[in-house]
N, C-alpha and C positions, 0 to 999 in steps of 0.2 A: 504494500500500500504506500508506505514513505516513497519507493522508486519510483511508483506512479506522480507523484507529489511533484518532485525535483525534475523532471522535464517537463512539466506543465509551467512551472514556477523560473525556469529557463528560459521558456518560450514567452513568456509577459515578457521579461528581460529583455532579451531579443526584441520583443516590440516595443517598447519602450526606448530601446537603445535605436531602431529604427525611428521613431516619432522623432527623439531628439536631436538624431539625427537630421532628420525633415526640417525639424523648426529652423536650426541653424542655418543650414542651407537656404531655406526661406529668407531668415536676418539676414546672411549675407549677401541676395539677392534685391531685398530691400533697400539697404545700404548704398549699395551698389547703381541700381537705380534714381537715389537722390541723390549722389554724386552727381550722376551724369545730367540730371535735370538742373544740377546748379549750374555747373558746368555752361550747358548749352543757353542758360539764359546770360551767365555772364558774357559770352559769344554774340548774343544777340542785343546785349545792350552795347555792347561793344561795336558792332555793326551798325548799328539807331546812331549813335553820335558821329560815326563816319559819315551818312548818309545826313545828317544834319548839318555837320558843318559844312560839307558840300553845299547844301544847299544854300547854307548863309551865304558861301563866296560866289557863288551866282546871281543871288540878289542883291550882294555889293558890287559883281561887277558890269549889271544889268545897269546901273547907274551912273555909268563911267565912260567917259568916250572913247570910241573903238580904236585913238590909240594914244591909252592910256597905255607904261608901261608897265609889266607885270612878268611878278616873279616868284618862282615853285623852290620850295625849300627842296634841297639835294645834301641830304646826311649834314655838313654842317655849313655846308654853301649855299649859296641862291642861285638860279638860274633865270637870266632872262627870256622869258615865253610870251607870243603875243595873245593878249585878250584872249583872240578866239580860240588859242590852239587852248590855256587855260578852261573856258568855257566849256569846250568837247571833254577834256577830261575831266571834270567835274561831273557833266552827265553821263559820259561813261562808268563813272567812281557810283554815281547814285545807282544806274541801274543793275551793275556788278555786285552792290551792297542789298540793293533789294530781294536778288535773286539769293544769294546767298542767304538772308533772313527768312523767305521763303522754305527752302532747307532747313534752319536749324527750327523753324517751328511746324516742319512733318517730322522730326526729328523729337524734338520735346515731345507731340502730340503725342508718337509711337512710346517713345521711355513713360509718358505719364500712364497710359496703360498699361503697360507692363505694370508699372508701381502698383496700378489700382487691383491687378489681378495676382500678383506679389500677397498684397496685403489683403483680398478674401480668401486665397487660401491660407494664410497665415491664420484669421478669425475661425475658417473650416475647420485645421487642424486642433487650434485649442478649443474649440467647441465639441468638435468629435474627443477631444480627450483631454476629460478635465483633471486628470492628476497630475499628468505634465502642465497644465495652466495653474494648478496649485503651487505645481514645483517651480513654474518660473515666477509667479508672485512670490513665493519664499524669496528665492533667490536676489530680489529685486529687492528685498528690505532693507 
């Protein structure tokens, strides 16, 4: 009867050693997930101010006559550029910024679901098994 006992009693181990296993994997894929969500928005504010100040120096030099002259920082030099060549690359800078933000919020979208289905199976797992949800509220004291 005891032998009978000790592989039953094994076997919960076993799945328990399994669950916790799950959970962790889970955390770390949670984790993981808000990394990359932070990430990609730091990305994308970072993009938004490129595509802004673009567009201030367009509407500064919308205001300016066509030959005003003008000049594009180069690492610690300037270069002289005229107006319109400045102009063109401006709107090229905006549209290259946009497209790229474009990307990183299919990008965010995709990671934020992940996260969201991340964290129902997380709730699944400790709902299907509330001694491992005991054990990590212990834990967490």
């Amino acid at each position: 009867e005891r032998g009978l006992l000790l592989p039953a009693s094994r076997a919960m181990d076993a799945v328990d050693d399994e669950k916790k296993a799950a959970f962790v994997e889970l955390q770390t894929s949670l984790m993981q997930t808000t990394t990359q969500i932070r990430t990609l928005q730091q990305n994308m504010a970072q993009r938004d101010g490129d595509v802004r100040r673009a567009k201030l120096v367009q509407t500064e030099l919308s205001s300016m006559p066509d030959d005003t002259r003008t000049y594009l920082a180069l690492g610690k030099a300037f270069v002289m550029e005229g107006k319109k060549d400045v102009e063109d690359l401006m709107a090229r800078t905006i549209s290259e910024k946009q497209v790229e933000l474009e990307g990183l919020e299919k990008s965010r979208t995709y990671v934020l679901k992940k996260r969201e289905e991340c964290e129902g199976q997380i709730r699944e797992l400790l709902s299907s098994t509330p001694d491992l949800a005991r054990a990590i509220a212990a834990a967490s004291r």
